[in-house]
C-alpha positions in Angstrom: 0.0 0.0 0.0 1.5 3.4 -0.7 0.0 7.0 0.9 1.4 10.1 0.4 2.3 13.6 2.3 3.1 17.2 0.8 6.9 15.9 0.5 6.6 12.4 1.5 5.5 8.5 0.2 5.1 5.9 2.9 4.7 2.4 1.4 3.3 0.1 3.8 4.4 -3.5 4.3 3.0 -6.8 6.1 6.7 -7.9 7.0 10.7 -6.2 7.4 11.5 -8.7 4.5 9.2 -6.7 2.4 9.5 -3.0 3.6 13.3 -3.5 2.5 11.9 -4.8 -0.9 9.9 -2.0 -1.5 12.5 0.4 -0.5 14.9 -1.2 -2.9 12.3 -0.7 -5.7 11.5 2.9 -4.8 16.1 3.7 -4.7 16.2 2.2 -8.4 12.9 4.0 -9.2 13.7 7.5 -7.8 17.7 7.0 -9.2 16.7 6.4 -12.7 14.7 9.8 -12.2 17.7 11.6 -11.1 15.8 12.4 -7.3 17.5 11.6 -3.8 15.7 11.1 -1.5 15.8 9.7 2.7 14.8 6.3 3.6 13.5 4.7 7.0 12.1 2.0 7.7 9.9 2.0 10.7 7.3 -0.3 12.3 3.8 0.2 14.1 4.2 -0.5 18.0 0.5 -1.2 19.2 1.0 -0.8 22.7 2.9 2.7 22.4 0.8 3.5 19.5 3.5 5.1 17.6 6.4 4.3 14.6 9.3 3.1 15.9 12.7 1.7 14.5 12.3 -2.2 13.2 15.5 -2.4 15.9 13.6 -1.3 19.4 12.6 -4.4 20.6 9.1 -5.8 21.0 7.7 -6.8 24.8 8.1 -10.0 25.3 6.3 -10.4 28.4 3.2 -9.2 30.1 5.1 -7.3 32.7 7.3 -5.9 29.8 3.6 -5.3 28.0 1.8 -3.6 30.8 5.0 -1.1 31.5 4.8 -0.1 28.0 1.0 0.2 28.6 1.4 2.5 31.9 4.1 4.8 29.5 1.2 5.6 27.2 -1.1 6.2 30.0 1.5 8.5 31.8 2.2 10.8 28.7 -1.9 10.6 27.7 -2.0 12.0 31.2 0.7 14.6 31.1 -0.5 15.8 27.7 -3.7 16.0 28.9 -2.3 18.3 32.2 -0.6 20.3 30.1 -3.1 21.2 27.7 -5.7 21.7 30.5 -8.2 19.4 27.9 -9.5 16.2 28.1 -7.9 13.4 25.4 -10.5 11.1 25.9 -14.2 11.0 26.7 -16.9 8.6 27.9 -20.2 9.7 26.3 -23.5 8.3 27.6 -27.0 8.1 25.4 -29.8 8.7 28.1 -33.2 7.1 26.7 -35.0 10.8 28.1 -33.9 14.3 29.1 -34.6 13.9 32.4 -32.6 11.0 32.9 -29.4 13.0 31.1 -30.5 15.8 33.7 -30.7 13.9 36.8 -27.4 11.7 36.0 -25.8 14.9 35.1 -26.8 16.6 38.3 -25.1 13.0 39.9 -22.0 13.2 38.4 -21.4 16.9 38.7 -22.3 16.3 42.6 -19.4 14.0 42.5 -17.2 16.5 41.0 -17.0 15.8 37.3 -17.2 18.3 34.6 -20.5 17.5 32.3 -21.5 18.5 29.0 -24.9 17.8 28.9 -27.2 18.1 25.5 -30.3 16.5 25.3 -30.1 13.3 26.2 -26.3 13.2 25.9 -23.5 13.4 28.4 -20.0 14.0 28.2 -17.5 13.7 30.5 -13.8 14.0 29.7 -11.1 11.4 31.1 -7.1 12.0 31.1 -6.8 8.8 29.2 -7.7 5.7 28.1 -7.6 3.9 31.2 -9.3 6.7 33.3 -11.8 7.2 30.7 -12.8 3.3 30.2 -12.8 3.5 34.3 -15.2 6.5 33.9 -17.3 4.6 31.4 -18.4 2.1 33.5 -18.8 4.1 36.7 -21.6 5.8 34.2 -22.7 2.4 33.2 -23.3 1.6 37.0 -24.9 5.4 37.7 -27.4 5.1 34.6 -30.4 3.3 33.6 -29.9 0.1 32.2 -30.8 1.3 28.6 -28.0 3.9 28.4 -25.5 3.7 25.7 -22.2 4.4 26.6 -18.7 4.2 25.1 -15.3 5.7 25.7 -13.9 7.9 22.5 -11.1 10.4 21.8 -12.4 13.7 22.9 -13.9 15.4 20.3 -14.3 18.7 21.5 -12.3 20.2 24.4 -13.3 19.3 27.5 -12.2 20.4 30.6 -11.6 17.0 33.2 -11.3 16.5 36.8 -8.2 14.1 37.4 -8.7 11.2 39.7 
């Protein structure tokens, strides 16, 4: 698969042994057009959720896993401090307005920051983890027909750290 940027391609690749292939390909391609250009080769690290070098090691073991985890969490957290926003959200579908006004009234009471429209709520988390936490502290708060589901933050929400 190829993409490109204002002054970039990316080819993507299901393995190393392939990446290098295609980045063989695109040297001949691009030197037979008289252009030079940079190369790297980099790889998507799920747990990080970033690009990194083919050489940074994978975890290997749950503890290795969940440190990695609690790195993403952190600087979620710190970007989220820093930015005085919220990076995630859990938003709850109420089946009536009074029930989005009453549970609003709830969580506000317990010192969260609500939007409220409608029958929606919104409540903004620091990240992922908090915000799935949040989530289900709704699901235990609301009536048993309420939708809810942790997102990024689509609009800037101030959040109450916990």
């Amino acid at each position: 698969m190829v993409g490109a940027g204002d002054s970039q391609i990316f080819m993507y690749a299901g393995t190393e042994v392939a990446a290098r292939e295609a980045e063989r390909t695109a040297r001949e391609v691009l030197d037979q057009q008289g252009i030079e250009a940079e190369f790297a080769i980099d790889r998507w690290h799920p747990i990080e959720e970033e690009w990194r070098s083919p050489d940074v090691a994978m975890p290997q073991t749950e503890a290795e896993r969940q440190a990695e985890h609690q790195r993403l969490e952190d600087a979620e957290t710190a970007d989220a401090l820093a930015s005085g926003t919220a990076a995630f959200q859990a938003r709850a579908e109420l089946g009536s307005h009074r029930e989005a006004v009453a549970l609003a009234d709830k969580l506000q009471g317990e010192g969260y920051a609500v939007v409220r429209r409608w029958k929606f709520l919104i409540v903004g988390a620091n990240n992922d983890d908090d915000a799935r936490a949040l989530a289900e502290h709704i699901r235990q708060e609301a009536p048993s027909d309420a939708q809810v589901r942790v997102e990024p933050a689509g609009v800037r929400l101030p959040f109450i750290p916990f």
